[in-house]
C-alpha positions in Angstrom: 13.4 -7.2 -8.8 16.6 -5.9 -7.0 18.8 -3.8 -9.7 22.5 -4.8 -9.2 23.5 -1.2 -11.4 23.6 1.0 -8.7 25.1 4.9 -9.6 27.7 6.9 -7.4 25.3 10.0 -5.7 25.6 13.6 -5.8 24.2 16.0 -3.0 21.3 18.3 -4.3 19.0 19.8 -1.4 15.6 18.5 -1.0 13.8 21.5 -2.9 15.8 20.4 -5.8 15.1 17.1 -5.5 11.6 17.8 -5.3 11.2 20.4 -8.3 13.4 17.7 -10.9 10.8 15.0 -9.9 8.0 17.3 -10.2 9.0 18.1 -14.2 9.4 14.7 -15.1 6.1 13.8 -13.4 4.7 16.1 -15.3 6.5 15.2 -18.7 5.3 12.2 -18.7 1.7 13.0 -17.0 0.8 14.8 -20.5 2.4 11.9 -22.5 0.2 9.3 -20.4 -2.8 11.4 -20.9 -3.0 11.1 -24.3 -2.6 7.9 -24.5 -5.3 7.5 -21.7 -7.7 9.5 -23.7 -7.1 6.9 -26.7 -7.7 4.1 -24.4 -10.5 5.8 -23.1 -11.8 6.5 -26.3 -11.4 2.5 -27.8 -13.2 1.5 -24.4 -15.5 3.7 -24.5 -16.9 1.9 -28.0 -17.1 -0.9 -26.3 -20.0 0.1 -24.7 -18.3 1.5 -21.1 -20.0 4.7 -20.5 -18.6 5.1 -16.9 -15.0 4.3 -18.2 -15.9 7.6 -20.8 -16.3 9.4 -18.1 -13.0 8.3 -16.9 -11.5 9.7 -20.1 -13.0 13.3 -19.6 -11.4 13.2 -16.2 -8.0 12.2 -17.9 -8.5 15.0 -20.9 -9.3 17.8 -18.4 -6.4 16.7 -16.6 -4.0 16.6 -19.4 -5.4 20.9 -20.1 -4.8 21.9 -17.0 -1.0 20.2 -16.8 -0.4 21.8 -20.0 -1.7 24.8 -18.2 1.0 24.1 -15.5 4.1 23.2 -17.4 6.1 26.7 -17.9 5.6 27.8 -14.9 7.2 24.4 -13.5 9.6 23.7 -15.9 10.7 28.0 -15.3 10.8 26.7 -11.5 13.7 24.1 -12.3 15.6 26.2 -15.1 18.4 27.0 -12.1 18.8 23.5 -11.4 22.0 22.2 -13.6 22.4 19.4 -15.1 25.0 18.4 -12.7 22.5 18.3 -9.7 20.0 16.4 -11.9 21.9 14.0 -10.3 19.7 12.8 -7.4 20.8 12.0 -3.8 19.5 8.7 -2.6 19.9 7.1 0.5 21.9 3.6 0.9 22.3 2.3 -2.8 18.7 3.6 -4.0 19.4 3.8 -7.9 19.6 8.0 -9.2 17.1 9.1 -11.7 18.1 11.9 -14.3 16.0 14.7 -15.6 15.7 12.7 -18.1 14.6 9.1 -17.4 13.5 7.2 -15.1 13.6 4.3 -13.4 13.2 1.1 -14.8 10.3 0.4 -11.3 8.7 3.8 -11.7 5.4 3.3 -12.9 3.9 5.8 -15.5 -0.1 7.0 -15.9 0.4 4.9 -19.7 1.2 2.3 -18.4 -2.6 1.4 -16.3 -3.9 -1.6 -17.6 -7.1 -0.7 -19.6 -8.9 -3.5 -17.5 -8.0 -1.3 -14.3 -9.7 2.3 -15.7 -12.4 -0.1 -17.1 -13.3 -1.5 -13.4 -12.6 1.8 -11.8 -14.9 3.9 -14.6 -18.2 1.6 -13.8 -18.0 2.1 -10.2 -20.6 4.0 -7.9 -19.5 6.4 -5.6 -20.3 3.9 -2.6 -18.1 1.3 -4.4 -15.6 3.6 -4.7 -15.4 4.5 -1.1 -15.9 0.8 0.2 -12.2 -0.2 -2.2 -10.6 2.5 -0.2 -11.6 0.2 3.0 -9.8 -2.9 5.0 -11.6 -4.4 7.6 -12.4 -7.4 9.7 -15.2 -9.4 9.3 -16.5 -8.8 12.7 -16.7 -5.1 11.7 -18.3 -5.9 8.8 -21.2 -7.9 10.3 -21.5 -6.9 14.2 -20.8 -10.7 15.3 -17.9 -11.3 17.8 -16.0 -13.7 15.8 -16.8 -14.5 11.8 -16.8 -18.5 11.7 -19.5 -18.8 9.1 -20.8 -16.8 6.0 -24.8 -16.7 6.0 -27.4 -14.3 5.3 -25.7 -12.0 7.7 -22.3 -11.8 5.9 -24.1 -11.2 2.3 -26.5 -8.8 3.5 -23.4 -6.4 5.0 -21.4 -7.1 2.0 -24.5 -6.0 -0.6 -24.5 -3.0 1.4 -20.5 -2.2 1.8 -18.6 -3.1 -0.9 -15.4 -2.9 0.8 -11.9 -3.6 -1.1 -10.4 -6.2 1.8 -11.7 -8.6 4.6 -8.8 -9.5 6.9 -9.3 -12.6 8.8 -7.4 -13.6 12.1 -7.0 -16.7 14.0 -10.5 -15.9 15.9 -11.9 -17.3 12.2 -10.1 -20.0 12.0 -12.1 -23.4 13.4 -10.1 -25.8 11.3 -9.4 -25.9 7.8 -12.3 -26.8 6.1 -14.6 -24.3 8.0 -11.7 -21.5 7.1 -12.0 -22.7 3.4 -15.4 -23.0 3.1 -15.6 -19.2 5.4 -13.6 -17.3 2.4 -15.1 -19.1 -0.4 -18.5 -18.4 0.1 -17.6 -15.0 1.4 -16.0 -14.5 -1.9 -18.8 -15.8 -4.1 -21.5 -13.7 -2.3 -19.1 -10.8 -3.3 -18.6 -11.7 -6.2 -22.1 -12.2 -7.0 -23.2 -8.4 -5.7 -20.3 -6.5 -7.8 -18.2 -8.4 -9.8 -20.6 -11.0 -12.0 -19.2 -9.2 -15.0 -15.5 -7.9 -14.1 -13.3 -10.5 -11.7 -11.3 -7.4 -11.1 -13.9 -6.3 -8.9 -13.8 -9.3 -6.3 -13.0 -9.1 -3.2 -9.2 -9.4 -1.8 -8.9 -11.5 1.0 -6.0 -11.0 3.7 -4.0 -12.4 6.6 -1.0 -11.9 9.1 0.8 -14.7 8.7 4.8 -15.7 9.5 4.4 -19.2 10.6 5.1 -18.2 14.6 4.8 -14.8 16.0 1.5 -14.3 14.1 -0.4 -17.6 13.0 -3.7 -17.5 11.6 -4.2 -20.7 9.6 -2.5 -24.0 10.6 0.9 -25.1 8.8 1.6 -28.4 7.9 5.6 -27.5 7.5 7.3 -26.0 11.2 8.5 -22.5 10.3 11.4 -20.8 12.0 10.5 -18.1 14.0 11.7 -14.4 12.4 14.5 -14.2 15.0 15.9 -16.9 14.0 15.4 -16.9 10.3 17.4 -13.6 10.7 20.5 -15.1 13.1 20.4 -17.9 10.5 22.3 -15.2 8.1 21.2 -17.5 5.3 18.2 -15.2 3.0 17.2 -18.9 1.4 15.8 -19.9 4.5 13.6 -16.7 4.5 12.7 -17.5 1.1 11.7 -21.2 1.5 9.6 -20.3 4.9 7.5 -17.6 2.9 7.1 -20.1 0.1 5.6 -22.6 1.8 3.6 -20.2 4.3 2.6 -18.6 0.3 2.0 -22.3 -0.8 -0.4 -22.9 2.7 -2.0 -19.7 1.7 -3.5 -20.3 -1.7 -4.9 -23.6 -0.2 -7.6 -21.2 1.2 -7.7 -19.0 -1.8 -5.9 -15.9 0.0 -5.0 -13.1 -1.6 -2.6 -10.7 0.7 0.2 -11.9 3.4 0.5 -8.7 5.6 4.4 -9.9 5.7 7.2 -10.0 6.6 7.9 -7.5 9.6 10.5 -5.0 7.8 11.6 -2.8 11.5 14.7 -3.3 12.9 14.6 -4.5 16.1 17.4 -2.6 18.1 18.3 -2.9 21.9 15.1 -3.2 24.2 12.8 -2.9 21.4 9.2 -4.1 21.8 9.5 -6.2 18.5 12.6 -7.9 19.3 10.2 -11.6 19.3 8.9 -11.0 16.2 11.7 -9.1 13.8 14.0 -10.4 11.6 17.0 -8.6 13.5 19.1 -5.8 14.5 21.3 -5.3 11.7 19.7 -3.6 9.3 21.6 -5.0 6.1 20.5 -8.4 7.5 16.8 -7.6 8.2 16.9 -6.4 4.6 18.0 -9.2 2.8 15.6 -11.7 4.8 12.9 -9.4 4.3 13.2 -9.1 0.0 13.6 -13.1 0.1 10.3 -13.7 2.0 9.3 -11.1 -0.5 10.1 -13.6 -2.8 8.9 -16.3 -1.6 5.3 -15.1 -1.2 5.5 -13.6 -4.7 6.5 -16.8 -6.1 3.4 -18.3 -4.3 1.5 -15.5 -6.2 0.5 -14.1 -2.6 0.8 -10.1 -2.5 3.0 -9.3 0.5 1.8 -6.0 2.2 5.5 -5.2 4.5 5.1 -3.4 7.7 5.2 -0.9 9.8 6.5 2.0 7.6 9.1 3.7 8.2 10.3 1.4 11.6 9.0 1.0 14.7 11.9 -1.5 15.9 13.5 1.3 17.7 10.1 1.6 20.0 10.6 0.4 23.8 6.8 -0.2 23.6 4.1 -0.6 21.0 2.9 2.5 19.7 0.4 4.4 21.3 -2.9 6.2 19.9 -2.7 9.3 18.3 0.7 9.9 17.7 3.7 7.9 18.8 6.7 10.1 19.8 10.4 8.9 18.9 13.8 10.9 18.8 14.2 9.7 15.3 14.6 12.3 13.0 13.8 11.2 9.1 17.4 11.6 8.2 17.8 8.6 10.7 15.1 6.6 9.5 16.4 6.8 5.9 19.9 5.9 6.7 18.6 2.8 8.9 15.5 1.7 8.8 14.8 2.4 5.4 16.9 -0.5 4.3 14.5 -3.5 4.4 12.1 -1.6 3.2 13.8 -0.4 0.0 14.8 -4.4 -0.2 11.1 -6.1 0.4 10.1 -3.0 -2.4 13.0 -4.4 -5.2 11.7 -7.7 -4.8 8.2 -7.2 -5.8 5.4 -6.0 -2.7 2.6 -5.0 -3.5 1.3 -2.8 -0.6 3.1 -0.7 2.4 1.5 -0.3 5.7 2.0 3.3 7.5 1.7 3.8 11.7 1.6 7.0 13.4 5.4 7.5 14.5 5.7 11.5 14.6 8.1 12.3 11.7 8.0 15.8 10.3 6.2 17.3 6.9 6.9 19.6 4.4 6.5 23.0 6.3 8.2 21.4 9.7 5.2 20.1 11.4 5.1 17.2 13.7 2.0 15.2 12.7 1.7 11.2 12.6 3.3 9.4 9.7 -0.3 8.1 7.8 -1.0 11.5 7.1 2.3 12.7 6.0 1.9 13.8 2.4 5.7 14.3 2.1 6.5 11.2 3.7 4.2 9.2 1.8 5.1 11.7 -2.1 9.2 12.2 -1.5 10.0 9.0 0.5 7.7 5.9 0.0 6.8 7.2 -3.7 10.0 9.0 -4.9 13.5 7.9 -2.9 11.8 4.1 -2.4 10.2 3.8 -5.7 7.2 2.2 -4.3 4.3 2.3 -7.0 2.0 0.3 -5.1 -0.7 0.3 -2.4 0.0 2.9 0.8 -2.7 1.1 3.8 -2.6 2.6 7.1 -2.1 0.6 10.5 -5.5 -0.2 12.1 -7.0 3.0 13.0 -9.0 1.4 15.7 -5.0 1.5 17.2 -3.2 4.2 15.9 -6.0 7.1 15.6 -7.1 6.5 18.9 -7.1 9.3 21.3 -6.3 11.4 18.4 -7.3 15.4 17.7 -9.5 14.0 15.0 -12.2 11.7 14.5 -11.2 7.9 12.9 -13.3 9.4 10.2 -11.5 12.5 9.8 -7.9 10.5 10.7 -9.3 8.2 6.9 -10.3 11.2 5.5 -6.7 13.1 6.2 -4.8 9.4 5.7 -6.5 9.3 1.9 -5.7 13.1 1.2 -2.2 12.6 2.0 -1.7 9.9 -0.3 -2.9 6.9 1.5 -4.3 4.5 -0.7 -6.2 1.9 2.0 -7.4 2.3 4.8 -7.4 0.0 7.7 -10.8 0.3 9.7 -11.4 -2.2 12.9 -13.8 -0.4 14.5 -16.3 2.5 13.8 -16.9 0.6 10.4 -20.1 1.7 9.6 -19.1 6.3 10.3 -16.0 5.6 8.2 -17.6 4.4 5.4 -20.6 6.7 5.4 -17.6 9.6 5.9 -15.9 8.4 2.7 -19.0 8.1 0.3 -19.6 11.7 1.7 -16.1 12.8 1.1 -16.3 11.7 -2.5 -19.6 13.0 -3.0 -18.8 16.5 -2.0 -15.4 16.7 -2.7 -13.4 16.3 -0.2 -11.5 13.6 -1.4 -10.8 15.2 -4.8 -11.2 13.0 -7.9 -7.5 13.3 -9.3 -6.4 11.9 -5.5 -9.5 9.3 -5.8 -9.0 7.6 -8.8 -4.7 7.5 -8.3 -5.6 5.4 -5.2 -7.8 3.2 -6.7 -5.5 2.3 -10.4 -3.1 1.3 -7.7 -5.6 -0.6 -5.6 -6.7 -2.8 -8.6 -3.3 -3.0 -10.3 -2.5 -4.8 -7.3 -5.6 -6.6 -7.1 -5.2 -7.6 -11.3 -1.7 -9.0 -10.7 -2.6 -11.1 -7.8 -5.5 -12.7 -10.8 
């Protein structure tokens, strides 16, 4: 939840910022392992060989940061005490060389149930919890109304980690209930019989106006005005009972509230909750909130603000004349907030921002963006998921198989795949297999996909 004790600031460059981080991730990266290894080693008793094999990864792991620890902790002796002090932007709490925050999540803390689900999955499983799609991609059909022999035969074959459904599934409410339920069962029956961790997460867009998929009983305000309302209750109560609508259908995901900042002539001014940024902010933790509170895991969008856009973004890479140092000091804001209250996932578009060695390339597959900014200044410890690629990969330099490919490698957790279904997939289980994706990057994005997933149980 929001922390009230916020600390005065100092001004340390961005390499320092970087290297203090870097030694206390790996401090506590060889205190986790060994307690991993312990976990591992009680599980593995039990009679889980893959989770075992889960525990070798994590000893290995633990060798080779031991291997790695003078040379980083010589790469931070000039850093003083002084400048442990970190600079953060707009009331993000400093962390010391020695602690950490109270929201930063450490490799002891995984749940044993998460490295237990993770450690008996195939390589195919593996690849299809890296994947959000839509039902129609799924199956071929043009609209997913029903679950048959269709729908279980794609899901036996593609064990993917989130089906997002739209209003072109919804017929009325007992045909939408009945739709996820025996969608879910048929998943359930395939992969998770013996581990409800393993069931599949089902998702919507959903804010009562702008984006409607299932019908309300209770009128909700539309963002604009929930936001010129300049009362954060109202944002709570709207997401509670859109949270309360939600679990009637036994969904598991809101991809809500809108956190960008609709300035002058932007494209989202219909659907944001403002132009003040302080405002947006608050509205945006309480719908937080109120979802959370529903037990509904809010997934806040579009990372790191598109409300400055005079149009919605375009394929490949959408230009702005936003530098990071703007977005940070602006649009940053209701992120950070929505993050304090409690979501559980982050969706990143393709705005160009710039990386670590001064290249323009699209925001999904910014490593620093994603490491220093949504990880490290925000404190997010939750699920990264890209903006539909079917949208923002288009008309890029790469494939969408190489643009999931590139999204996962640069810390992406999810991706969001509306078209070329099928490539993507087959891309990732060959990405694992030969490693491409590399098994440290693999199984980081899937403890945080089913840490989600196990708190939304």
């Amino acid at each position: 939840m929001k922390k009230d004790n916020k600390k005065e600031s100092k001004n340390v460059s961005s390499e320092s910022r970087r290297k203090i981080r870097r030694r206390r991730q790996i401090r506590n990266q060889i205190l986790a392992y060994m307690l991993l290894i312990v976990i591992m080693f009680g599980i593995g008793l039990g009679g889980y060989y893959g989770v075992r094999k889960l525990a070798d990864f994590f000893n290995a792991k633990r060798a080779e940061t031991e291997a790695r620890i003078s040379e980083n902790l010589a790469n931070t002796d000039s850093v003083s005490e002084e400048d442990a002090i970190i600079s953060t932007p707009d009331n993000l709490e400093t962390v010391s060389e020695d602690s950490t925050t109270e929201d930063e999540p450490e490799a002891a803390d995984v749940d044993p149930d998460v490295l237990a689900a993770i450690g008996s999955m195939s390589a195919e499983e593996k690849a299809g919890a890296l994947i959000m799609t839509t039902p129609e991609a799924l199956t071929g059909v043009n609209a997913a109304t029903q679950a048959g022999e269709g729908t279980k035969a794609a899901l036996e074959k593609y064990p993917v980690g989130i089906l997002i459904y739209d209003k072109d599934n919804w017929v009325d409410s007992d045909q939408f209930k009945t739709l996820i339920s025996k969608t879910k069962d048929m998943y359930a029956e395939a992969y998770a019989s013996e581990n409800e961790l393993r069931g599949l997460f089902v998702a919507v867009k959903e804010d009562g106006s702008a984006n409607k998929t299932i019908s309300l009983e209770e009128e909700i305000s539309s963002a604009p005005d929930l936001g010129s309302s300049g009362d954060n209750t109202n944002a709570y109560h709207a997401y509670l009972a859109i949270g309360s609508a939600l679990n009637e259908y036994n969904i598991d995901m809101n991809i809500a509230p809108l956190c960008d900042v609709a300035v002058d002539g932007s494209y989202e001014t219909e659907t944001s909750l403002g132009s003040d940024a302080d405002i947006v902010a608050s509205m945006a933790g309480s719908a937080v909130s109120g979802l959370l509170d529903q037990n509904i895991i809010s997934c806040i969008y579009t990372f790191p603000g598109q409300g400055g856009l005079d149009s919605a973004p375009k394929g490949g890479m959408t230009e702005t004349d936003r530098t990071l140092d703007d977005f940070r000091a602006f649009e940053y804001k209701p992120f950070e907030s929505a993050i304090n209250e409690g979501a559980g996932a982050i969706m990143v578009g393709n705005l160009a921002v710039s990386d670590a060695e001064g290249n323009v390339v699209p925001a999904y597959i910014c490593e620093s963006l994603i490491d220093d900014d949504i990880r490290g200044q925000l404190g997010f410890n939750g699920v990264v998921i890209t903006d539909d690629l079917a949208v923002i990969a288009k008309d890029a330099e790469y494939s969408p198989q190489e643009a999931a490919l590139r999204a996962i490698n640069a810390g992406v957790d999810m991706v969001y795949v509306s078209s070329d279904f099928e490539a993507t997939y087959q891309y990732l289980v060959d990405s694992i297999n030969d490693g491409a994706i590399t098994e440290e990057r693999l199984n980081d994005a899937l403890v945080h996909i089913y840490t989600m997933k196990k708190a939304a149980l």
